[in-house]
C-alpha positions in Angstrom: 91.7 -255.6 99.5 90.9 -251.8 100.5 88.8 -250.5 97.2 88.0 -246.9 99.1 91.9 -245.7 98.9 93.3 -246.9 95.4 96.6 -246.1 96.4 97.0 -248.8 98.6 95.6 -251.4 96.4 97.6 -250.2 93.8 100.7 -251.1 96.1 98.9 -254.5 97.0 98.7 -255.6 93.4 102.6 -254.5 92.9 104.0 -256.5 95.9 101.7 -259.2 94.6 103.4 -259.1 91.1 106.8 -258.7 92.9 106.3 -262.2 95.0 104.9 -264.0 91.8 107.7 -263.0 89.6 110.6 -263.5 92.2 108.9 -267.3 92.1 109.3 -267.6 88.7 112.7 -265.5 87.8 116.1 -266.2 89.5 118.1 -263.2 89.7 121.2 -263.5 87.1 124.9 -264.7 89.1 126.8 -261.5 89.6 130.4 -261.4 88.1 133.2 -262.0 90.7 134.4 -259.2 92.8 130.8 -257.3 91.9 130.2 -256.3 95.5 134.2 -255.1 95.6 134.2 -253.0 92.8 131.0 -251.7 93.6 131.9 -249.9 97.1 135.5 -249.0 95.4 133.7 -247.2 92.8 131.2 -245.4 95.6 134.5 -244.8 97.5 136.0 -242.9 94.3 133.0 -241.2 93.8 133.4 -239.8 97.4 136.1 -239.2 96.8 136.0 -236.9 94.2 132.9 -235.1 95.8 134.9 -234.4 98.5 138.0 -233.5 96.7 135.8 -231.1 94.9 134.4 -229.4 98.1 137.2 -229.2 99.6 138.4 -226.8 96.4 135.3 -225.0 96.6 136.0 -224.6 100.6 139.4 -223.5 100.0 138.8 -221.3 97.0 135.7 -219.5 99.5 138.5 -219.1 102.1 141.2 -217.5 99.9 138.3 -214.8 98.8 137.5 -214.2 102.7 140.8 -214.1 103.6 141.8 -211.1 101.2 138.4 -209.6 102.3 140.0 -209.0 105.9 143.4 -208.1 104.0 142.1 -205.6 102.3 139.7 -204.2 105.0 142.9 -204.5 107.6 144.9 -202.6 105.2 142.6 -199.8 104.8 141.7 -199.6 108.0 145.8 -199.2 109.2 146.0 -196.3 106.2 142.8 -194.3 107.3 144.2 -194.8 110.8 147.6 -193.3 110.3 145.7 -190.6 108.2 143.6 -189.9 111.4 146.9 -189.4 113.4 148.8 -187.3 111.0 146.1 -184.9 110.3 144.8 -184.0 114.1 149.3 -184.2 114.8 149.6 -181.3 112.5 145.8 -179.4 113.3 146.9 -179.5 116.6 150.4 -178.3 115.6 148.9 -175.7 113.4 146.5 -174.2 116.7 148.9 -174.6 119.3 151.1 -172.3 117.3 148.1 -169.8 116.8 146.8 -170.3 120.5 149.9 -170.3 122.4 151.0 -166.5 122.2 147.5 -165.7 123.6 147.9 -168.2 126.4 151.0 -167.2 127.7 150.3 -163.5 127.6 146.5 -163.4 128.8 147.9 -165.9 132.1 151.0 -165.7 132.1 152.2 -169.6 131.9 155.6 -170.5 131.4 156.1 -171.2 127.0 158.4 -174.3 128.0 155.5 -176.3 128.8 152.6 -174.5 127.0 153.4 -175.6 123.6 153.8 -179.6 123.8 151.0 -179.6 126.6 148.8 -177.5 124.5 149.8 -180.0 121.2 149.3 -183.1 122.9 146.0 -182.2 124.2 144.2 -180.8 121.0 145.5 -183.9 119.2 144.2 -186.0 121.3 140.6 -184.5 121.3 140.8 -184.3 117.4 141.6 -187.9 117.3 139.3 -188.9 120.0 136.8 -187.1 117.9 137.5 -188.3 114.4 137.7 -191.7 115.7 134.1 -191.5 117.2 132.9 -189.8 114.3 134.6 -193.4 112.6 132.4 -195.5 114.6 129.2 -193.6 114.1 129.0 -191.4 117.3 128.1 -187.8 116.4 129.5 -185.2 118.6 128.3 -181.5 118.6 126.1 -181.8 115.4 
């Protein structure tokens, strides 16, 4: 026997005392069907463990999934919002701007008006929707 490390002799004397009482003792006769009703009962245990993180799963998933909802909703309102508004600013300055264009060069007012519209808008929404994403134009 090792005396310098007491853990192992410790461990000596137990398997010692293990050997010397499975001599002496016989194991009591397990009931029919033990081993059967044994691994059923581990299998409903599973069972159950599974069943209940498979709730947990699904209850997590329902939470995500009216996380994107939510954000997808928002994010279709603030994007019609974007469109309206820069539609009617670049209604509103196409009205103010489009006298002075035609009379300081002369363009023809058939054209000037939707042209003029459809460009301002699209800058204005180009711009909010950088300004959205975190690019900072001009200031």
């Amino acid at each position: 026997m090792d005396k310098t490390n007491p853990d192992t002799a410790e461990a000596r004397a137990l398997q010692v005392l293990d050997c010397a009482l499975g001599k002496v003792l016989t194991p009591p006769a397990l009931p029919d069907g033990f081993r059967q009703q044994l691994m059923a009962a581990m299998l409903q245990d599973a069972a159950a463990d599974l069943a209940a993180r498979q709730a947990t799963l699904e209850a997590e998933h329902a939470r995500l999934l009216a996380g994107l909802k939510a954000d997808h909703v928002r994010l279709r309102r603030d994007t019609l919002a974007i469109v309206v508004g820069s539609a009617f600013a670049a209604g509103a300055a196409s009205m103010l701007l489009a006298p002075w264009l035609v009379e300081a060069w002369t363009l023809d007012t058939a054209w000037v008006g939707p042209v003029l519209t459809s460009v301002l808008g699209l800058g204005l929404a180009g711009w909010a929707g950088l300004r959205r994403f975190g690019v900072r134009i001009g200031s």
